[in-house]
LOMIRO-557827 format. One record per residue (C-alpha): x, y, z. Coordinates in steps of 0.5 Angstrom, whole numbers, padded with zeros to 4 digits, always signed. Each point is the difference from the previous one (the first is absolute). Last residue first. Layout:
N
XYZ...
//
This chain:
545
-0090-0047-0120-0003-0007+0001+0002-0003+0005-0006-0004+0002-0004-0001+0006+0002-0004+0006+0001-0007+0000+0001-0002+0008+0007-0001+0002+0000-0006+0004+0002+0002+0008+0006-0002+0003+0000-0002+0008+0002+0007+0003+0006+0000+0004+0003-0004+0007+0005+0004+0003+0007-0004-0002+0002-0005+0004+0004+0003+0007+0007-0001-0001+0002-0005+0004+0006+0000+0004+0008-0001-0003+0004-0006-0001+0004-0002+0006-0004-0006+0002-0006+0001-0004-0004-0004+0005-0003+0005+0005-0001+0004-0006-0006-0006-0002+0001-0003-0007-0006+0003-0004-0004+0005+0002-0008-0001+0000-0003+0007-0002-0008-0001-0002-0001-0002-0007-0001+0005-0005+0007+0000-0002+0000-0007-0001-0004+0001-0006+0008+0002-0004+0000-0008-0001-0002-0002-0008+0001+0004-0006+0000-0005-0004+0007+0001-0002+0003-0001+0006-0005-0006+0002+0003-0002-0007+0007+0002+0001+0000-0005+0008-0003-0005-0005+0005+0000-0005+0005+0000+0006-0002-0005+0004+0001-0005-0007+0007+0004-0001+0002-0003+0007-0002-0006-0002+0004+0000-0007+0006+0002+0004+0000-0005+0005-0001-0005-0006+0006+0003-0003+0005+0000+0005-0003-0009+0002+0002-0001-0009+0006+0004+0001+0002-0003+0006-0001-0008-0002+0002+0002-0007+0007+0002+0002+0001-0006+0006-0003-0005-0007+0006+0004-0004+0005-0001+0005-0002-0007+0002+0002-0002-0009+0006+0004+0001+0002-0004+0007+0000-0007-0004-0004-0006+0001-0001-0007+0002+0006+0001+0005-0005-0001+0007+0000+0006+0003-0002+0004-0007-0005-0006-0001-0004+0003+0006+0002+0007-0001-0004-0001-0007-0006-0003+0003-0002+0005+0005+0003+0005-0005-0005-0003-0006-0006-0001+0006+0001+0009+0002-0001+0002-0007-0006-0005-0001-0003+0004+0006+0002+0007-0003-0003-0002-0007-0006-0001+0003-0001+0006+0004+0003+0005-0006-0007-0004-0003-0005+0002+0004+0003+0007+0003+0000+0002-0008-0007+0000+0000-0001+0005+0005+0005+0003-0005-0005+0000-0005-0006+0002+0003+0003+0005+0004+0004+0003-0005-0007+0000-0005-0003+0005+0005+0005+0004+0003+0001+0002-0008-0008+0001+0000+0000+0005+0005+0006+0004-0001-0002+0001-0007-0008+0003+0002+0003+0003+0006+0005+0004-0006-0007+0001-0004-0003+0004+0004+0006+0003+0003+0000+0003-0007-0008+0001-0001+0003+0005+0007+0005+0002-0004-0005+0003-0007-0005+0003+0004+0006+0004+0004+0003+0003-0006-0007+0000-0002-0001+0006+0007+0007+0002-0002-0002+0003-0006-0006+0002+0002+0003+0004+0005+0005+0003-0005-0006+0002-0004-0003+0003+0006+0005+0005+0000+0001+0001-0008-0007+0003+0002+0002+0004+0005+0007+0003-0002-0002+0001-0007+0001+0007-0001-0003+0002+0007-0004+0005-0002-0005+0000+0005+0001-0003+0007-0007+0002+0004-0001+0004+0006-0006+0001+0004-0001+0004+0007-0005+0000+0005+0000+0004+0005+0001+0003+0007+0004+0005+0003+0002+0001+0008-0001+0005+0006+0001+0001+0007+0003+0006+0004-0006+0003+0001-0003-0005+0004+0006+0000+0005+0004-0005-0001+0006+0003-0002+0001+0005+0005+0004+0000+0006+0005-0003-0006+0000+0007-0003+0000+0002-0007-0006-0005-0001-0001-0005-0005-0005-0006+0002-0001-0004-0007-0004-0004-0004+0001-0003-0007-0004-0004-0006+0001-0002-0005-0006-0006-0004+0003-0002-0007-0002-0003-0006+0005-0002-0006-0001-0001-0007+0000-0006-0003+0006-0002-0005+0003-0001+0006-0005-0005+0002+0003-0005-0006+0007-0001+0003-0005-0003+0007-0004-0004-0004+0006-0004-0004+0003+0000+0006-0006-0005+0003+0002-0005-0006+0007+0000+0004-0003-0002+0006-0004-0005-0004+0005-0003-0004+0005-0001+0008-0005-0004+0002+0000-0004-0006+0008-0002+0001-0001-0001+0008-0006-0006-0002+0005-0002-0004+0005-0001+0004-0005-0002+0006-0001-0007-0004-0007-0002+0002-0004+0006-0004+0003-0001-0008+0003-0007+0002-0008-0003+0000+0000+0000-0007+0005-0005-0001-0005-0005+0004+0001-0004+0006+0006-0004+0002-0001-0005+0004+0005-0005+0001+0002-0008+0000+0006-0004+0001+0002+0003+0007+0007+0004+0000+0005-0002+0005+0004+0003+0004+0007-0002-0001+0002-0005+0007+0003+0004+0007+0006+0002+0001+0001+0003+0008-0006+0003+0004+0000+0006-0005-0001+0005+0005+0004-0002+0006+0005-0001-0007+0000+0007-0002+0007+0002+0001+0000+0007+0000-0001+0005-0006-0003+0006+0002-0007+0000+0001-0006+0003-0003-0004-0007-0002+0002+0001-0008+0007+0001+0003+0001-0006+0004-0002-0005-0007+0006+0004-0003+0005-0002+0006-0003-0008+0000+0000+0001-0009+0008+0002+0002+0001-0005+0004-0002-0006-0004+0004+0003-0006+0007-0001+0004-0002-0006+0003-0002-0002-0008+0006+0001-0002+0004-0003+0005-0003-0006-0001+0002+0000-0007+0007+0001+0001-0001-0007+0004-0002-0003-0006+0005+0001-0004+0005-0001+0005-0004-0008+0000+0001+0000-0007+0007+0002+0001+0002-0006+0005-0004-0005-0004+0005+0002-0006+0006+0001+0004-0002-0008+0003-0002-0004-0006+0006+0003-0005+0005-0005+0003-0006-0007+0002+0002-0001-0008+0001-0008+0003-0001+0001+0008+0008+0001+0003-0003-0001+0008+0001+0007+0001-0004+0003-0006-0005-0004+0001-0001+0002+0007+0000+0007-0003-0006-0002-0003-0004-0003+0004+0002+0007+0004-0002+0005-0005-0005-0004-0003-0004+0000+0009+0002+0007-0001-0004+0002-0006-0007-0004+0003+0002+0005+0006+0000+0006-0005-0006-0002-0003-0004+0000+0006+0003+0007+0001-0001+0003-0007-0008-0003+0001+0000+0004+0006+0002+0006-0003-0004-0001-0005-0007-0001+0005+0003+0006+0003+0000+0004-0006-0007-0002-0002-0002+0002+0007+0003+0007+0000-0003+0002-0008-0007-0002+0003+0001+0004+0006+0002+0006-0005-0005-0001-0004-0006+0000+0005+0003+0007+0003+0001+0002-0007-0007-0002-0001-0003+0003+0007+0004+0007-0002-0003+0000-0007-0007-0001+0002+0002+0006+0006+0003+0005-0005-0007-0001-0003-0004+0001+0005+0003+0007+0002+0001+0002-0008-0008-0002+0000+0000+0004+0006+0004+0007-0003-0006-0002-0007-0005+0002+0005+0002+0007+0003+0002+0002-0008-0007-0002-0002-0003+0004+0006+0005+0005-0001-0003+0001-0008-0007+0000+0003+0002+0006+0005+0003+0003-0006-0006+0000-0004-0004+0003+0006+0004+0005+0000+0000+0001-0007-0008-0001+0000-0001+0007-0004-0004+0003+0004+0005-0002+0006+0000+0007+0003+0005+0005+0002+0001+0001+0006+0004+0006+0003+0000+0001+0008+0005+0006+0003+0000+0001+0007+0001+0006+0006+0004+0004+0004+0003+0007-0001+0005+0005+0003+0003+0006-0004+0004+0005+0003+0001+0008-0003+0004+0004-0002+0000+0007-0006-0007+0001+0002-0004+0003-0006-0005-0005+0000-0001+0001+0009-0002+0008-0003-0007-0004-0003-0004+0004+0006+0003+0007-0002+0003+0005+0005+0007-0003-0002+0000+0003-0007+0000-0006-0006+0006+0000-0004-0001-0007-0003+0008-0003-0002-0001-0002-0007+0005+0005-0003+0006-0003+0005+0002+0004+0005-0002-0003+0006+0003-0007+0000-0005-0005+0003+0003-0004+0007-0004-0006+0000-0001-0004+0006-0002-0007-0001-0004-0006+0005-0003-0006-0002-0004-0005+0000-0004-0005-0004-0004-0006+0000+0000-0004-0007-0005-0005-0003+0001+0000-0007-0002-0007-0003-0006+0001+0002-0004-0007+0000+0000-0005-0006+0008+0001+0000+0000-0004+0007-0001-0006-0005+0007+0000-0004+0003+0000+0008-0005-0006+0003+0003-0003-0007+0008+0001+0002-0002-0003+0007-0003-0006-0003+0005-0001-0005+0006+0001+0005-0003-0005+0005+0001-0005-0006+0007+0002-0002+0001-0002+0008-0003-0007-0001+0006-0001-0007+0005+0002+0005-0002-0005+0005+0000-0005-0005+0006+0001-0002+0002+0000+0007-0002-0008+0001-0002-0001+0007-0007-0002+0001-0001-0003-0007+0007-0003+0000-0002-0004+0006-0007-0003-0001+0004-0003-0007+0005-0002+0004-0004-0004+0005-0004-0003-0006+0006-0002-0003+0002-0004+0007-0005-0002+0000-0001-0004-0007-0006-0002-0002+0001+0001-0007-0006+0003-0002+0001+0004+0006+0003+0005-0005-0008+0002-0003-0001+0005+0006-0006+0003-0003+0001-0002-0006-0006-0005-0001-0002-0002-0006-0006+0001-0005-0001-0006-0004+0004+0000-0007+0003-0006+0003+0006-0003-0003+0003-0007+0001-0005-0003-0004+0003+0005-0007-0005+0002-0004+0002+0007+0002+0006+0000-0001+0000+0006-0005-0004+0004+0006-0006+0003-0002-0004+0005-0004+0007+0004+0000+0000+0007+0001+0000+0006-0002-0003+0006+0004-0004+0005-0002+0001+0007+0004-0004+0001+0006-0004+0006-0001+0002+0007+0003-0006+0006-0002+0003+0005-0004+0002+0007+0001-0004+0006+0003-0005+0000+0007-0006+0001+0002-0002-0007+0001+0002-0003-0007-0007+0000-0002+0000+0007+0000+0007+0001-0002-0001-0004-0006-0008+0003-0003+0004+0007+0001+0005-0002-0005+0008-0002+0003+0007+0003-0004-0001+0007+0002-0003+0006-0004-0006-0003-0001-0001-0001+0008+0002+0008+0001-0006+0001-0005-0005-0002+0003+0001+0001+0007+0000+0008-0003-0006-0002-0004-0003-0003+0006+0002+0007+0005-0003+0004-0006-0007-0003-0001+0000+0000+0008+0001+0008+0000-0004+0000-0006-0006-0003+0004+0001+0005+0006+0000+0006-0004-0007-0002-0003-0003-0002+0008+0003+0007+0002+0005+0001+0005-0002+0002+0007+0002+0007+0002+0001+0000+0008-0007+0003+0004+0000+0006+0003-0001+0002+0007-0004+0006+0001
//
């Protein structure tokens, strides 16, 4: 006769189900997230991530300026501006080589690897094989020693020794019901997104500091060109000078040493910028990832200041809060802190398990994989923090805590590009506008040391009244090579602060200077794997707790 197994009634069944909604009920009243939450977030505790407000200008204080276009622009390789090769080269060869950069791409390899770490906690998170072997020898005259007669089948319990051998696995899942893993998945997600920002913004800071300190090379050059020009004019005082003095010229005695001094002066400068050439030569080598070496198969000899064009596109404030990869890296590190508030918050929860064991153990080895030798246990299992004393909730609100500390930065940077931005902006105005008139008065600087050595040959005036047309001639070319260096600058600061340049990454590798060519600098290091292009932060639902 087979009997049938007992079903349990319908009524029985109904409280069973009235039960279990109580029960999840009341866990949920108990923790920081109601039913309604959960549900709609998915399964899962904690607040849903939002973008944060941003503050940001309507539009740039220049605006209304010609030689400002609010229309998108173009930052994908914004130095070629300048037209300039030899930047160009440069710029192409840091980007290969430069080990910050290097260092920047292997953080981003350690965000991917750590985030396919977070999300292996999804699966069973104990896995394990185990195998051993022991021999224990139990004291026979302790109380629990069993006394059990040798004809009896249960006699192998009371045996003094006896070896062990077993084989088998362990597994213990505890479920994702609350959504603290996959929380932590979004967390390593955001992490995974802000170590590439960090990677292209290291890039934009490389590119400028690579345009800079091009730039700031140049200008030394054109001033210590000028110096060298003004050192021949000075020669020539020098000389009419001392043929003064040897013909016994009226007040001829202080013409010499003081033309003589003027043209030491002078020449003491062209040590300096000599000096300060070299090392910009030697800080342009380590941005492209060499030792400092002479540069001039590189550099192909001085070469002019670049230029800046007399007219720029610069978009709108708003634009900085996805095309500056610093902001972007700052809102990223936001959201993966808004997923700890979830994970702190899944603690309040209980926590459902799965265990499980099974095993091959016998005494000897000629029989541990017999059928008889297998066994194991499996179950479920339930464990919840109570009585804490605070801990947990004072937990979440430490994460809280971070999570606006994070709000308030990133609204920080916000501001901070905004600043950068609109200081570039007026700079480039007004130092573009500087060239103009420092050109000018260079030109009628050098006409008043053209006519003044002429009527300094011919007696008509004294050295003092040359030595001070020499002293502007010189001051006035120094400050015109200086005013075009900073008009470079300004728009190197404005590209700089517009975010432009880190989307070479997404081009296919070109190298730079060709490893054949750096005569007796190192190989190129392959560029840095492409990574993934950002994607705009979508708007997600809100933070309210």
């Amino acid at each position: 006769m087979v009997t049938e197994g007992r079903k349990m009634p319908l009524s029985s069944r109904r409280v069973a189900a009235l039960a279990s909604v109580w029960l999840l009920t009341l866990i949920c009243a108990s923790g920081c997230t109601g039913m309604r939450e959960y549900f709609h977030n998915g399964l899962k505790v904690g607040p849903n991530y939002k973008r944060p407000a941003a503050p940001v200008a309507d539009e740039w204080i220049d605006s209304q300026n010609s030689r400002i276009s609010s229309e998108p622009g173009d930052y994908r390789n914004w130095w070629t501006v300048f037209n300039d090769p030899v930047l160009n080269l440069l710029v192409q060869t840091a980007y290969s080589q430069n080990i910050t950069l290097r260092e920047a791409g292997f953080r981003v390899a350690e965000a991917q690897a750590q985030r396919g770490v977070v999300a292996g906690n999804l699966f069973p998170q104990v896995q394990e094989v185990i195998a051993d072997y022991t021999r224990t020898q139990r004291s026979q005259e302790t109380a629990l020693f069993p006394s059990i007669p040798a004809s009896s089948p249960f006699a192998n319990l009371a045996a003094p020794q006896f070896s062990n051998w077993r084989v088998g696995g362990s597994l213990a899942w505890e479920l994702d019901f609350w959504g603290r893993y996959r929380r932590a998945i979004e967390a390593a997600d955001a992490r995974l997104d802000s170590s590439v920002e960090e990677f292209d913004d290291a890039l934009v800071v490389l590119i400028g500091e690579v345009a800079t300190t091009y730039v700031e090379l140049r200008s030394v050059e054109q001033r210590l060109e000028v110096a060298r020009e003004n050192a021949s004019l000075q020669e020539e005082s020098v000389r009419v000078a001392q043929a003064r003095l040897d013909a016994k010229a009226a007040a001829s005695e202080l013409d010499a040493p003081q033309a003589k001094a003027n043209l030491g002066n002078t020449l003491a400068a062209v040590k300096a910028f000599e000096i300060q050439r070299r090392q910009t030569q030697n800080r342009l080598a380590v941005l492209m990832g060499m030792p400092p070496h002479d540069l001039t198969y590189i550099l192909d000899g001085p070469a002019p200041i670049p230029r800046a064009p007399d007219h720029v596109a610069v978009g709108v404030p708003a634009e900085l809060i996805w095309r500056r990869p610093d902001v972007r890296r700052a809102e990223r590190l936001v959201a993966a802190q808004s997923a700890e508030i979830g994970i702190a918050q899944s603690e309040l929860y209980p926590h459902f398990s799965i265990n499980g064991m099974m095993a091959w153990e016998a005494g000897q080895f000629s029989d541990i994989f017999k059928s008889s030798a297998f066994g194991g246990t499996i179950g479920p299992s339930l464990r919840w923090n109570v009585l804490n004393y605070g801990r947990l909730l004072n937990n979440i609100r430490i994460q809280d805590a971070r999570f606006q500390q994070l709000v308030a930065n990133y609204q920080q940077t916000i501001l901070q590009a905004n600043e950068e931005a609109e200081n570039a902006i007026v700079a480039y105005l007004h130092f573009t506008d500087q060239v103009r008139v420092r050109e000018e008065s260079a030109r009628q600087a050098r006409e008043a040391e053209r006519v003044a050595q002429v009527k300094y040959r011919e007696g008509e005036i004294d050295f003092n009244r040359l030595f001070t047309v020499q002293q502007l001639l010189l001051g006035q070319q120094e400050l015109l090579a200086v005013a075009r260096g900073n008009a470079a600058q300004s728009l190197v600061d404005l590209f700089r602060a517009l975010g432009g340049g880190w989307e070479i990454r997404l081009d296919p590798p070109t190298g730079g200077m060709p490893s054949s060519e750096l005569h007796g600098g190192p190989p190129l290091v392959p560029a840095p794997e492409v990574l993934p292009a950002p994607q705009p932060v979508p708007e997600m639902e809100g933070t309210e707790e």
